[in-house]
C-alpha positions in Angstrom: 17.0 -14.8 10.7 14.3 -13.1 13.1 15.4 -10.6 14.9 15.4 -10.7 18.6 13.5 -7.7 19.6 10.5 -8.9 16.8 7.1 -9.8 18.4 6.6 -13.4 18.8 4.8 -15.0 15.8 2.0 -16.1 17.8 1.5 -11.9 18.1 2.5 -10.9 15.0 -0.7 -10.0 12.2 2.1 -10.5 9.7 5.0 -13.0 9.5 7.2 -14.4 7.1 9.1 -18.0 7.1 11.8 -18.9 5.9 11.3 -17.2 2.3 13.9 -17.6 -0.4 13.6 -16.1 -4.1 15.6 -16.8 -6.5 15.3 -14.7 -10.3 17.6 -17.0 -12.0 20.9 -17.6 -10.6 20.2 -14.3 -8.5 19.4 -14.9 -5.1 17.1 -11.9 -4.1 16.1 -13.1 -1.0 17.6 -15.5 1.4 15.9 -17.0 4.4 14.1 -14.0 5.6 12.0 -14.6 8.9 9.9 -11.4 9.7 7.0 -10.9 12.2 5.1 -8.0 12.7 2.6 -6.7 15.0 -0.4 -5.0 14.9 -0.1 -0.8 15.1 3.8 -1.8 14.6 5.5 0.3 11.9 8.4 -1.0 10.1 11.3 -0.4 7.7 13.5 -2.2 5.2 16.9 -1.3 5.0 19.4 -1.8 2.3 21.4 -0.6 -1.0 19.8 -0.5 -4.7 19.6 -4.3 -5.8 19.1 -5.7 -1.9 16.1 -7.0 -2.3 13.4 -4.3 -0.7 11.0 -4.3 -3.3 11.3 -7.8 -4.2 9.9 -8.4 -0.4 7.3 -6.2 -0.3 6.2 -7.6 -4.1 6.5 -11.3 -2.2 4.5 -10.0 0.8 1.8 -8.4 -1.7 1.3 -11.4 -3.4 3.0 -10.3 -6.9 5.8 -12.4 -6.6 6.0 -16.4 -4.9 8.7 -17.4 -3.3 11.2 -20.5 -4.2 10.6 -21.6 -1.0 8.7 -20.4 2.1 5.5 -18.8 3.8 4.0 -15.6 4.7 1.0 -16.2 7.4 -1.6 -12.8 7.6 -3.8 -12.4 9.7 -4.0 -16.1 10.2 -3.5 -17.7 7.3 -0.7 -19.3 5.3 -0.3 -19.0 2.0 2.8 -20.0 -0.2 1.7 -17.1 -2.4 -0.4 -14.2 -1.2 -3.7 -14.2 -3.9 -3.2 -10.4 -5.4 -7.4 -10.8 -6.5 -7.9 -10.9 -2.6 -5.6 -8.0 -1.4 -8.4 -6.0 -1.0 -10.6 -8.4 0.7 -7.6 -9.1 3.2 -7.1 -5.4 4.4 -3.7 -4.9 2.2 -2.5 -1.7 0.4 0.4 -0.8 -1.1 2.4 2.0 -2.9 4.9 1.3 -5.6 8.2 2.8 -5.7 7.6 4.7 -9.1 4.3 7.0 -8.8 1.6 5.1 -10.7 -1.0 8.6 -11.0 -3.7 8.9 -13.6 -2.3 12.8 -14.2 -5.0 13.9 -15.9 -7.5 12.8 -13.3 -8.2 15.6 -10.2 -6.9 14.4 -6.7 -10.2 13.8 -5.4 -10.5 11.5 -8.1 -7.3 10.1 -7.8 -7.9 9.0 -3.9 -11.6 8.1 -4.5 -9.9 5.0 -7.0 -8.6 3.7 -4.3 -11.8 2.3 -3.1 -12.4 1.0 -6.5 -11.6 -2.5 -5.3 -14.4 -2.3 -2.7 -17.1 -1.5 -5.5 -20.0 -4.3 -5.7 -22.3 -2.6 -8.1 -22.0 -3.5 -11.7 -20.6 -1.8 -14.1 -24.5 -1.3 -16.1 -25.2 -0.3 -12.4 -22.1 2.5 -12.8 -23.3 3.6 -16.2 -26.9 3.8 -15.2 -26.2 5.5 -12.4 -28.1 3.3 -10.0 -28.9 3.6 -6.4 -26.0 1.0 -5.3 -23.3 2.6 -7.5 -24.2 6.4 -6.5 -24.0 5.5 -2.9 -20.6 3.6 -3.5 -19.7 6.8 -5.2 -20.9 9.2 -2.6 -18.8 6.7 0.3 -15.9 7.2 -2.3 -15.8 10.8 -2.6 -16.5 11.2 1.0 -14.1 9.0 2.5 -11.6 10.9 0.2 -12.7 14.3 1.8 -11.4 13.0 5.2 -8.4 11.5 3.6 -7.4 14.9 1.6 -7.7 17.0 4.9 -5.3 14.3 7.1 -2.9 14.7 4.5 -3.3 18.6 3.7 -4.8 18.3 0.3 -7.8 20.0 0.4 -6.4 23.5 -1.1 -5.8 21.1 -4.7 -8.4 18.5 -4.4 -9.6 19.3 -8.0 -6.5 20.3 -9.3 -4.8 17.6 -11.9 -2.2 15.1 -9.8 -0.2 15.5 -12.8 0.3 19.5 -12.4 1.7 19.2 -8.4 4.9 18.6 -7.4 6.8 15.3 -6.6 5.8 15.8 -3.1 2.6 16.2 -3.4 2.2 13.6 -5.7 3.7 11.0 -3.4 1.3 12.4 -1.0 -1.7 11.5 -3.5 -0.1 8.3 -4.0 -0.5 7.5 0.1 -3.9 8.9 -0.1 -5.3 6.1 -2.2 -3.7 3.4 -0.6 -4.7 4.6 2.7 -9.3 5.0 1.7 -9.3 1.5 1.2 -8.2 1.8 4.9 -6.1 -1.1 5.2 -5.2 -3.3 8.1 -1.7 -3.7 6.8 -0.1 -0.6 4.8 3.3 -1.4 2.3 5.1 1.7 1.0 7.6 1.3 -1.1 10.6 3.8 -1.0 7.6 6.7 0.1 10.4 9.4 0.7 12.3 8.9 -2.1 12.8 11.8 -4.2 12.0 14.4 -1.8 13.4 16.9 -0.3 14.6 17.2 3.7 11.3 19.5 4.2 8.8 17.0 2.2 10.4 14.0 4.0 9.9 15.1 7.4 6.2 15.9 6.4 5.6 12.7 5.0 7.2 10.8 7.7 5.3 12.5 10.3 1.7 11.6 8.0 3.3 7.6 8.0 3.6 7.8 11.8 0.0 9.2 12.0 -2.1 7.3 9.6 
């Protein structure tokens, strides 16, 4: 059911309505009603097998639901279109860290905006005007990202040689270039210790 302190629907960017799903004969989520409002931050809460990720992966489009629908920004869709996440100001972290390790953390955050690219990829390997600029934005737009969250002393260092922290931190980064409208983190603290958690909650509550 909604709870009574959410933001009416009519206000909410995001809401969800009446969504079920089902993995079998496992219900994983039962009639879930959820509105959220812009520059509102907010936080699932449950045991291991209640069904967190399993809304997030229905809100991000990676799952559908058995029955329901979740309206952004909008529109209604039964299921989100994961090709358009992008397109519809959605980013997301994932609970395990999904790094290319051997890449630098510049390069890392500048992926993120991957999904934005519109030159071709003979542009990219040419090295044409429309895929250097895209590049340059890419790099630059991870500068500014790498100095909100304090990674500018191991920008060119490999994500795979920092710690857990600092990883999750890298994992934040490249969801937040592609500078959503609506920003999913799954489990973001977990794993960390009391120090890195505060950190890390305090970037959440600034980005």
């Amino acid at each position: 059911m909604t709870h009574p302190n959410q933001p009416a629907a009519l206000d909410a960017v995001l809401s969800l309505e009446g969504v079920d799903l089902s993995f079998g004969g496992v219900q994983a989520l039962r009639h879930i009603d959820l509105n959220v409002a812009a520059g509102e931050i907010r936080a699932i809460i449950g045991p291991n097998g209640a069904g967190k990720s399993s809304l997030l992966n229905v809100i991000s489009g990676l799952y559908a639901p058995n029955r329901g629908h979740v309206r952004w920004a909008g529109h209604s869709y039964e299921q989100v279109p994961t090709a358009e996440l992008a397109a519809l100001g959605i980013a997301r972290t994932f609970q395990n860290l999904a790094l290319f390790k051997g890449l630098s953390v510049r390069d890392n955050i500048a992926l993120g905006r991957a999904v934005h690219t519109r030159s071709t990829f003979f542009e990219q390997i040419l090295a044409c005007g429309r895929a250097r600029n895209e590049q340059a934005q890419a790099q630059a737009w991870a500068q500014d990202v790498m100095v909100f969250l304090g990674l500018g002393a191991v920008a060119d260092q490999a994500a795979g040689t920092l710690s857990y922290g600092l990883q999750k931190r890298v994992e934040l980064g490249r969801a937040l270039v592609a500078r959503p409208r609506l920003l999913l983190l799954d489990e973001p603290l977990a794993g960390m210790s009391a120090p890195e958690k505060a950190q890390m909650a305090a970037l959440i509550r600034a980005a």
